[in-house]
Backbone as CSV, one residue per row, in Angstrom:
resi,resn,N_x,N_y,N_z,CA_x,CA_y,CA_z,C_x,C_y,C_z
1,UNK,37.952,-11.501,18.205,37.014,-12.554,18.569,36.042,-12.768,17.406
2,UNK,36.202,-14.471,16.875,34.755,-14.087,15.950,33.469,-14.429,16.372
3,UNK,32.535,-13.831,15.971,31.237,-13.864,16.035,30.755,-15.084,15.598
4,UNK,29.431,-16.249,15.951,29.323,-17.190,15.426,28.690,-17.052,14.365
5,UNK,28.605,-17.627,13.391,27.804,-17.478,11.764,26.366,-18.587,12.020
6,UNK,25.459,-17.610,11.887,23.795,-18.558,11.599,23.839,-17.811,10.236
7,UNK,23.970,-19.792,9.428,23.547,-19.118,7.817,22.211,-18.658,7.593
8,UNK,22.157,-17.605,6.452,20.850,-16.574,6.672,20.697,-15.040,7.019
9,UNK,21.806,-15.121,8.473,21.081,-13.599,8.924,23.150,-13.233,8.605
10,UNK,22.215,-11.657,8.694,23.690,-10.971,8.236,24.068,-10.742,10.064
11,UNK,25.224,-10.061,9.999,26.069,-9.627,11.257,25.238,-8.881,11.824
12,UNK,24.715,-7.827,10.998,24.139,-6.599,11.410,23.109,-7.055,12.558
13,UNK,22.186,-8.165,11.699,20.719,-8.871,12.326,21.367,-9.715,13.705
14,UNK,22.402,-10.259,13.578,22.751,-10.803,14.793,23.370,-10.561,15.880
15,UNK,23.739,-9.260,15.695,24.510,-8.239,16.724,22.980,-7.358,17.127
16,UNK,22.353,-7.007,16.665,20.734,-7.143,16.787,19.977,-7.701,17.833
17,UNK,19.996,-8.994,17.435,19.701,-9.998,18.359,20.252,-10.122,19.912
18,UNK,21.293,-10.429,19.474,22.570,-10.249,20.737,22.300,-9.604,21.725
19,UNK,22.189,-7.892,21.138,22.018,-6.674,22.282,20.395,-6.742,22.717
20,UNK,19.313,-7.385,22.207,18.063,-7.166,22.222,18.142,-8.865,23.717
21,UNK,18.761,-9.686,23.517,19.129,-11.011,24.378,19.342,-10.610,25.461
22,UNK,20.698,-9.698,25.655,21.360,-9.285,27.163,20.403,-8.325,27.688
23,UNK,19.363,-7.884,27.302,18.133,-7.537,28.160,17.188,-8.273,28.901
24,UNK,17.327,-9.783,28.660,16.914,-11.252,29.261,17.344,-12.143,29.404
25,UNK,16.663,-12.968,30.879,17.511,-14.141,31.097,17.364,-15.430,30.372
26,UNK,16.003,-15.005,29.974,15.698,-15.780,29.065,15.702,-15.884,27.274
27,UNK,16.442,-16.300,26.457,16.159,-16.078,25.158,15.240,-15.861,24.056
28,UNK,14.433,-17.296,25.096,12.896,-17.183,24.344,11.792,-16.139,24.595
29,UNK,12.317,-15.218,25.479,11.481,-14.153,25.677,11.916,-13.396,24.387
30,UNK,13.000,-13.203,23.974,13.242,-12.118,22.452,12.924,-12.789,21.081
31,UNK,11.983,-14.149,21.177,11.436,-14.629,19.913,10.858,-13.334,19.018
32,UNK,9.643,-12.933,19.566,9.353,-11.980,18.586,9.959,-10.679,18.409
33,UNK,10.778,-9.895,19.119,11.735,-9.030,18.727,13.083,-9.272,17.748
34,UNK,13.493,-10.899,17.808,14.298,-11.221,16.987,13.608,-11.498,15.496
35,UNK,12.538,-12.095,15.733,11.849,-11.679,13.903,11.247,-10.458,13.633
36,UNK,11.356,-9.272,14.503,11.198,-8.166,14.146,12.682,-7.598,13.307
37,UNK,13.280,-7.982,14.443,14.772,-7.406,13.772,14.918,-8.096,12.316
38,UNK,15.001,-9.357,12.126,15.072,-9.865,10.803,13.938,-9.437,9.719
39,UNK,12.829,-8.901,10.288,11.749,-7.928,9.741,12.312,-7.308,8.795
40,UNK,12.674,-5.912,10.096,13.342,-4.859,10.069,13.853,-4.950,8.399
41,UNK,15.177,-5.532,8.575,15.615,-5.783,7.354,15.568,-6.322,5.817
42,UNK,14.753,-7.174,6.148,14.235,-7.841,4.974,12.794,-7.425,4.026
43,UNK,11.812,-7.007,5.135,10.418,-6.899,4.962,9.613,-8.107,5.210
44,UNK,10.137,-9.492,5.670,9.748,-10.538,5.865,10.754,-11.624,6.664
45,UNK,10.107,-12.877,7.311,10.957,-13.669,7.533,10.943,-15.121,6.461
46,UNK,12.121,-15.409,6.210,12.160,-16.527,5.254,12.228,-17.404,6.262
47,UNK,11.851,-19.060,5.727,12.370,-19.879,6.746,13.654,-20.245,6.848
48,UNK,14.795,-20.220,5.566,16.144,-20.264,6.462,16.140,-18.770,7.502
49,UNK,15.835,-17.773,7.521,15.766,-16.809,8.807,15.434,-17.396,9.676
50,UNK,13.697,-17.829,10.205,13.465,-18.504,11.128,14.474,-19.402,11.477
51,UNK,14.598,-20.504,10.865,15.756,-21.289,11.008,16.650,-21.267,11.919
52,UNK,17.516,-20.116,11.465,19.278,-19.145,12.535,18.364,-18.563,13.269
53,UNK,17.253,-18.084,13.126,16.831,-17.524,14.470,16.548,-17.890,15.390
54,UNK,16.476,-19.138,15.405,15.533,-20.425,16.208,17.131,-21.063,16.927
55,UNK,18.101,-20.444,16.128,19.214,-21.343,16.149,19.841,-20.610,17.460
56,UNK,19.903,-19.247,16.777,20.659,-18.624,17.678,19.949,-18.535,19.298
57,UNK,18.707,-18.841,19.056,17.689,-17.866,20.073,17.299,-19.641,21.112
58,UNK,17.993,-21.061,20.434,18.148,-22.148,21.518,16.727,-22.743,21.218
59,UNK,15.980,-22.502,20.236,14.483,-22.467,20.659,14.412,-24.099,18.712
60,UNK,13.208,-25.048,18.949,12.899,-25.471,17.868,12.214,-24.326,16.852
61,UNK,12.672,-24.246,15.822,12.581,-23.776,14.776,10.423,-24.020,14.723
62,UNK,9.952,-25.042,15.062,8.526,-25.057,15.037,7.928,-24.349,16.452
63,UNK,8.626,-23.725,16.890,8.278,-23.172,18.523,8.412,-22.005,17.771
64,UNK,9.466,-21.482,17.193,9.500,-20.389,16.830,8.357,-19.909,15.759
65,UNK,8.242,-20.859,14.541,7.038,-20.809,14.066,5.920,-20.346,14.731
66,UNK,5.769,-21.264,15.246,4.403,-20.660,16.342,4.091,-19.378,16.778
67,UNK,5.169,-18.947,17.178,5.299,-17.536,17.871,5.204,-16.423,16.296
68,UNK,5.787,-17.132,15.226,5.582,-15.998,13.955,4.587,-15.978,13.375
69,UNK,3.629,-17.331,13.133,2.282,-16.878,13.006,1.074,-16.827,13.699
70,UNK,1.802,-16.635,14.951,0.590,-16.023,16.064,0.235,-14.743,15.905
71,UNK,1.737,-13.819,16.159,2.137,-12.570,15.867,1.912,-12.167,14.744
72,UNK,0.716,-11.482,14.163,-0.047,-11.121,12.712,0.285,-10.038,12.533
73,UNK,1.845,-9.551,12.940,2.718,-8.334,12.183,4.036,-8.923,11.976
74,UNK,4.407,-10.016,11.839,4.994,-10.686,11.048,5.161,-11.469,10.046
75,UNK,5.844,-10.964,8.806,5.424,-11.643,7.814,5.975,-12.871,7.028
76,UNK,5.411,-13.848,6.596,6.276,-15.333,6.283,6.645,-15.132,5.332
77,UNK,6.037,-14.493,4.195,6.201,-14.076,2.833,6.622,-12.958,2.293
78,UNK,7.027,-12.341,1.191,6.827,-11.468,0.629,6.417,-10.099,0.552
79,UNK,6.164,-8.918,1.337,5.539,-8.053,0.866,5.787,-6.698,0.684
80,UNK,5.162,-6.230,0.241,5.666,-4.940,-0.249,6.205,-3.842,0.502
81,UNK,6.813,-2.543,0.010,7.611,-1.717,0.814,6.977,-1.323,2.231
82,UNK,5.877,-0.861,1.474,4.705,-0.693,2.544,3.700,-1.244,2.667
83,UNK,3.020,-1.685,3.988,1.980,-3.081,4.101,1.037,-2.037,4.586
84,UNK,0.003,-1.992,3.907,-1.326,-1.922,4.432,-2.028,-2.289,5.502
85,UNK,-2.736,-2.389,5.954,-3.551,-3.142,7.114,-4.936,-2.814,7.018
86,UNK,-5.897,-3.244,6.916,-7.285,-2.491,7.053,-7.880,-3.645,7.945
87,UNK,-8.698,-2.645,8.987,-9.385,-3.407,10.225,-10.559,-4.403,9.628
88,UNK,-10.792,-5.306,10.302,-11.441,-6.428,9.845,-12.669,-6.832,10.919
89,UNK,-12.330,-5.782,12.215,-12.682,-6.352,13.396,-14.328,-5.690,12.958
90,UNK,-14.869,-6.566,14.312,-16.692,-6.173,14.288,-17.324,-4.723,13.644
91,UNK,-16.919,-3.966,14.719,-17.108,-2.250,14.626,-16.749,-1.521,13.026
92,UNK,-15.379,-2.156,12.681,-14.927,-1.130,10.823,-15.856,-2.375,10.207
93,UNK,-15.692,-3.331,10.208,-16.655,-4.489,9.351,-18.452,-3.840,8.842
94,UNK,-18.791,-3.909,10.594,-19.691,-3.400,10.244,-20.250,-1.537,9.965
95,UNK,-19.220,-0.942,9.690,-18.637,0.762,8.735,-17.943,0.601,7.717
96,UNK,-18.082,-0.869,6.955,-17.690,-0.452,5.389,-15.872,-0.961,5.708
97,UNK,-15.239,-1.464,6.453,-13.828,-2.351,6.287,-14.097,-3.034,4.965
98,UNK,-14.447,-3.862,4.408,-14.833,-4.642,3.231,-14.643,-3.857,2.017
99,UNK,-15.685,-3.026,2.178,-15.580,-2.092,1.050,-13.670,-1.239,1.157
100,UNK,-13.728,-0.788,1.952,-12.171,-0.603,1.979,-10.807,-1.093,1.287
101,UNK,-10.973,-2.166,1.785,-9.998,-3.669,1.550,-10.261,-4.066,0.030
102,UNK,-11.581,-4.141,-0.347,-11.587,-4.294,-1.546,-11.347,-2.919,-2.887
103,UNK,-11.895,-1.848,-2.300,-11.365,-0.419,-2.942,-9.654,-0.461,-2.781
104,UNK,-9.118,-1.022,-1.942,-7.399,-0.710,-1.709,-6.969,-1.763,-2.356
105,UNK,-7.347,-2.633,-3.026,-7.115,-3.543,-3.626,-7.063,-3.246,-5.319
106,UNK,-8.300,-2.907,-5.626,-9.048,-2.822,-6.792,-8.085,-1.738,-7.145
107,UNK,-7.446,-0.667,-6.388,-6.583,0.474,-6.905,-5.516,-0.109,-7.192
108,UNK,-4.872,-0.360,-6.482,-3.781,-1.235,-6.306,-3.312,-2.781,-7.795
109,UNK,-4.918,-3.181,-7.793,-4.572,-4.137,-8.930,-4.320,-5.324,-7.855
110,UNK,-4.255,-5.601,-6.917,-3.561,-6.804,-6.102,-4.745,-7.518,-5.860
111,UNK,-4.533,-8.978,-5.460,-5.679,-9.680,-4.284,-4.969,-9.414,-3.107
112,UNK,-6.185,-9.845,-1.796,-5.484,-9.676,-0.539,-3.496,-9.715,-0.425
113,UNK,-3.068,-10.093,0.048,-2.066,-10.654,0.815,-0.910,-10.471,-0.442
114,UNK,-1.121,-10.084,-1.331,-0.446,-9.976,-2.879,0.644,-8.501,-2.847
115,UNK,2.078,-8.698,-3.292,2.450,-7.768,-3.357,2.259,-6.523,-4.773
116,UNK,1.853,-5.413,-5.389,1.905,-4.399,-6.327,2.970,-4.762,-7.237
117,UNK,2.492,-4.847,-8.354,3.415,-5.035,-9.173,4.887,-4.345,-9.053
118,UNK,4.751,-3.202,-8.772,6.256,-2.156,-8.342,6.813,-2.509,-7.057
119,UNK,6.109,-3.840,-6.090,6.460,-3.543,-4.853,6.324,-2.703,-4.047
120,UNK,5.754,-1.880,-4.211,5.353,-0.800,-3.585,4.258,-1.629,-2.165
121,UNK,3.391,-2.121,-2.201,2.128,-2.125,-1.202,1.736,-3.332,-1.386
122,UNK,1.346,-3.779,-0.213,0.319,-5.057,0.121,-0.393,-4.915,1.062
123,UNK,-1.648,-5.105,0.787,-2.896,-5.174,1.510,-3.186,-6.680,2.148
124,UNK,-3.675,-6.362,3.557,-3.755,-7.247,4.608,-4.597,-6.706,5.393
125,UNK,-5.982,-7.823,5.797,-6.837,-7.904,6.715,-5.809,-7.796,8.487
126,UNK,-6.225,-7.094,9.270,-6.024,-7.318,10.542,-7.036,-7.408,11.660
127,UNK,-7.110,-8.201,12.425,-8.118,-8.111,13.306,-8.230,-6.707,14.177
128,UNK,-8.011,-6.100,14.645,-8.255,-4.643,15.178,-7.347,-3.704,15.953
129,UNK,-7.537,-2.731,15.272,-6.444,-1.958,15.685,-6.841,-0.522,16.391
130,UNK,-7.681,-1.308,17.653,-7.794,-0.217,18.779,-8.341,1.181,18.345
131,UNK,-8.980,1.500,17.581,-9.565,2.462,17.147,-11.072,2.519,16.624
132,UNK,-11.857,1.813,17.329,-13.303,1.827,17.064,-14.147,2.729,17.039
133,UNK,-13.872,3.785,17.686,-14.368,5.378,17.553,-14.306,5.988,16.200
134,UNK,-13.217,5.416,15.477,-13.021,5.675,14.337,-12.827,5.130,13.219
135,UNK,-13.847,4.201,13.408,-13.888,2.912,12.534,-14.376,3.985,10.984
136,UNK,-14.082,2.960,9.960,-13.129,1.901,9.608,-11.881,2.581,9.219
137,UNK,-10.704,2.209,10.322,-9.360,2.617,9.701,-8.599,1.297,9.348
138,UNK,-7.307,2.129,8.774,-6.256,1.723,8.214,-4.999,1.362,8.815
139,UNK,-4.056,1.022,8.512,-3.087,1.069,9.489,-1.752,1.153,7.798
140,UNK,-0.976,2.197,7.741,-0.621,2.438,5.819,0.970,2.519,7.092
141,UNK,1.702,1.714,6.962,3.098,1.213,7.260,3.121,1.536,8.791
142,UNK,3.566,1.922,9.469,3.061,2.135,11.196,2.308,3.817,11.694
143,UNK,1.483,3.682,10.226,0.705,4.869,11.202,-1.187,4.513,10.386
144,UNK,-1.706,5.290,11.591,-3.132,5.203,11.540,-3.698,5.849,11.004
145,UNK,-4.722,5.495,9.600,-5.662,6.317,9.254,-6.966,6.080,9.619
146,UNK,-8.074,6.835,9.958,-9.141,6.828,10.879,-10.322,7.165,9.614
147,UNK,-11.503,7.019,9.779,-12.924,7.219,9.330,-12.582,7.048,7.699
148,UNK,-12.287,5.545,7.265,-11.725,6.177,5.727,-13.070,5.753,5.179
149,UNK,-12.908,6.343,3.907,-14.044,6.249,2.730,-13.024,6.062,1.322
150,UNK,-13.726,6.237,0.101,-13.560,5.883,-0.952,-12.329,7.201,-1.408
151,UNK,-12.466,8.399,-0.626,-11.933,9.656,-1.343,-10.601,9.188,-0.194
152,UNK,-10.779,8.704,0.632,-9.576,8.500,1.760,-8.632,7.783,1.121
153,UNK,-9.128,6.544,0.583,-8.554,5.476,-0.075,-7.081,6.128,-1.157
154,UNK,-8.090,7.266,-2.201,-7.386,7.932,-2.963,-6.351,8.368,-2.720
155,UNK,-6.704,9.277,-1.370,-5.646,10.006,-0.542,-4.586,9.215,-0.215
156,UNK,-4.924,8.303,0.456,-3.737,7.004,1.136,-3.090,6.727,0.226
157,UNK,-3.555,6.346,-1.074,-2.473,5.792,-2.538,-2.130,7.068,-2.839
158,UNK,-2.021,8.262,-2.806,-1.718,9.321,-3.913,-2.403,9.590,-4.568
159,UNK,-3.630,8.959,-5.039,-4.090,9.441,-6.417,-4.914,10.419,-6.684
């Protein structure tokens, strides 16, 4: 039997999709798990991705949009192996987030949203990541760093 071809995503991403689908009756409920999966793989979604994803998933390609930059852990662009995150929200803002973002930067060599010359890292504002007790954290690829400072920063890059 063949599989249908959405130019863009590989087999892998759409057999992906597929099994993540037959968990609903609805398709458009696996919008954002299907640009996770194309995530997954890429480190980003391109818009021919969106595109087959929109294709496969029955949905306008600007519906789907919607849903990818609502969802501010999906990325449209580019970025590096590992994405940064530093909280932006009220509580780390006002404990030095700024100073953070701009120290993880300034190490780094990047502006915001910019990937490291090696690819390695990109730094990105997020609105909050449930940890206000321990403001100002990080969020360094899916795990949490808590109360950072300038020597934290170090720590987080290696240096």
């Amino acid at each position: 039997m063949n599989e249908p071809i959405f130019e863009g995503l590989s087999l892998a991403e759409i057999r992906e999709i597929n099994a993540e689908m037959s968990h609903y009756e609805n398709k458009t409920a696996v919008s954002i798990e299907a640009l996770k999966i194309v995530q997954k793989h890429r480190r980003w979604v391109s818009d021919q991705c969106l595109i087959a994803v929109a294709e496969l998933l029955d949905i306008s390609p600007a519906q789907l949009e919607g849903v990818a930059t609502f969802y501010n852990l999906i990325y449209r662009q580019p970025v590096g192996k590992t994405v940064i995150h530093y909280c932006n929200s009220v509580t780390c803002w006002m404990l030095g987030s700024d100073q953070v973002g701009e120290s993880l930067c300034r190490h780094l060599n990047v502006e915001l949203g910019e990937m490291s010359a090696d690819g390695e890292y990109t730094v990105l504002p997020i609105v909050c990541l449930g940890a206000c007790d321990h403001a100002p954290v990080v969020m360094v690829g899916n795990e949490l760093k808590f109360d950072i400072t300038e020597d934290a920063v170090n720590e987080i890059l290696g240096r």
